[in-house]
C-alpha positions in Angstrom: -27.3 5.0 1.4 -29.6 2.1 0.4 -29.4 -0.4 2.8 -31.3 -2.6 0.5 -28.3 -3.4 -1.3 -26.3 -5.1 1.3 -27.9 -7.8 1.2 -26.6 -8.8 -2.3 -23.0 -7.9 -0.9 -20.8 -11.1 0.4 -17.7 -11.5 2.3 -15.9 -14.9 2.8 -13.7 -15.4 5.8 -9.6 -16.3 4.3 -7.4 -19.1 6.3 -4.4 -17.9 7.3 -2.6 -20.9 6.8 -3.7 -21.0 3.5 -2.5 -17.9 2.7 0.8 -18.2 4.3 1.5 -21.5 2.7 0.8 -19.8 -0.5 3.3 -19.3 -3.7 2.2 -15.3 -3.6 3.5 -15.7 0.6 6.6 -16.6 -0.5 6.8 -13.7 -3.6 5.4 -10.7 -0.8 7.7 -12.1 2.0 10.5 -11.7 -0.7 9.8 -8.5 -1.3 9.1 -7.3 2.1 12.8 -8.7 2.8 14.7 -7.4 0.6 13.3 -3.7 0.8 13.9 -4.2 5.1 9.9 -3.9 5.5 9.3 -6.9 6.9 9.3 -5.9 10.6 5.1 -5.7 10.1 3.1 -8.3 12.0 1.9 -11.2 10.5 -2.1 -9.8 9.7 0.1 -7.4 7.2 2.0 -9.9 5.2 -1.6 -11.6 5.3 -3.1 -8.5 3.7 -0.2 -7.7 1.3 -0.3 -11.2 -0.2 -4.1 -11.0 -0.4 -3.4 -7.9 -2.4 -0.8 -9.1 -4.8 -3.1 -12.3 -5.6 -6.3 -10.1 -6.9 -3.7 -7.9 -8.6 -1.2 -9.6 -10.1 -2.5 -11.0 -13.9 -4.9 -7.4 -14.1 -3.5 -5.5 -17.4 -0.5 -3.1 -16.3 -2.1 -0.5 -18.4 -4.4 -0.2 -14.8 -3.3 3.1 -12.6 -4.0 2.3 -9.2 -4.1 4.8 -5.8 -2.9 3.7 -2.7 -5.1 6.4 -0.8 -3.8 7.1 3.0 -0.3 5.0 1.5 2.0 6.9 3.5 5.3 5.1 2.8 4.0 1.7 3.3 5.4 -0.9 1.2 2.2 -1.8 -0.8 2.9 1.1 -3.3 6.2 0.0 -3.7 5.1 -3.7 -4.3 2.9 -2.5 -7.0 5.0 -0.5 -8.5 7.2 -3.3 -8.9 4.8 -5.0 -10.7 4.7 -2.9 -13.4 1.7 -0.8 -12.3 1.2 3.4 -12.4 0.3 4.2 -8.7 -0.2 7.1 -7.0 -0.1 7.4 -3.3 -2.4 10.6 -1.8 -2.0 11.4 2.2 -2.1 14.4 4.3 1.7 13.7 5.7 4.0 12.6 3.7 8.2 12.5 3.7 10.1 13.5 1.0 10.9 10.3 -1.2 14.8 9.0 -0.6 16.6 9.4 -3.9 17.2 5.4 -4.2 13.3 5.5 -4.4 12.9 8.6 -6.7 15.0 7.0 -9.2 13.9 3.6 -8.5 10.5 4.5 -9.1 10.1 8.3 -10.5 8.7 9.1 -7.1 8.0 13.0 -6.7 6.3 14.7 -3.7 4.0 17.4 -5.0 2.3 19.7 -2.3 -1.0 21.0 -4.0 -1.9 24.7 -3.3 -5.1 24.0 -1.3 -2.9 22.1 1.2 -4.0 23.5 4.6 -2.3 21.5 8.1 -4.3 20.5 10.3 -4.3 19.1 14.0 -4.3 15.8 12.1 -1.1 16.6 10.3 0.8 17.9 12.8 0.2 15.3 15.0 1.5 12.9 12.3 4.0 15.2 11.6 5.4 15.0 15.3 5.2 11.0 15.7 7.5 10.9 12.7 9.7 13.1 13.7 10.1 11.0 17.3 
């Protein structure tokens, strides 16, 4: 890695209250309600809602991954905004039907699927 680069990158730090005072809040935390998700803690309404603002005017045309997704709402959120998304994780349930038809959500298993300790240690928390 060139290390040399980082010194063009930039990171800015975000006000909470700004952001939970904010019109796109109000949109996620509606959301989040009415699909019963909104038991998270408030850093992940704060994260959700700083997602929905950079995404929300790009082109729907976009297909976006929600890599290591799991069935976490952000997906979802996207999805209802009109976006293609694909969610890719080693563990993953089997979709409910209200979400396959909802959204045309299908669990494919790829052939060079192997488990792992990883996996079956996720496996077992979600089973508890």
């Amino acid at each position: 890695m060139n290390y040399n680069n980082l010194s063009k990158s930039s990171f800015k730090f975000l006000d909470p209250e700004e952001i939970i005072n904010s019109p796109d809040f109000k949109i996620v935390e509606s959301f989040l309600k009415s699909t019963k998700r909104n038991q998270g803690g408030w850093h992940y309404i704060v994260d959700l809602t700083w997602i929905y603002s950079m995404v929300k005017d790009w082109p729907r045309s976009y297909q976006i991954i929600d890599a290591g997704g799991g069935t976490g709402p952000t997906q979802f959120m996207l999805a209802e905004l009109g976006f293609n998304v694909t969610n890719i994780d080693l563990t993953l349930n089997k979709p409910t039907q209200s979400i396959k038809q909802r959204y045309g959500t299908r669990l494919k298993t790829l052939p060079s699927y192997k488990s792992s300790d990883y996996v079956q240690h996720m496996e077992s928390r979600e089973n508890k």
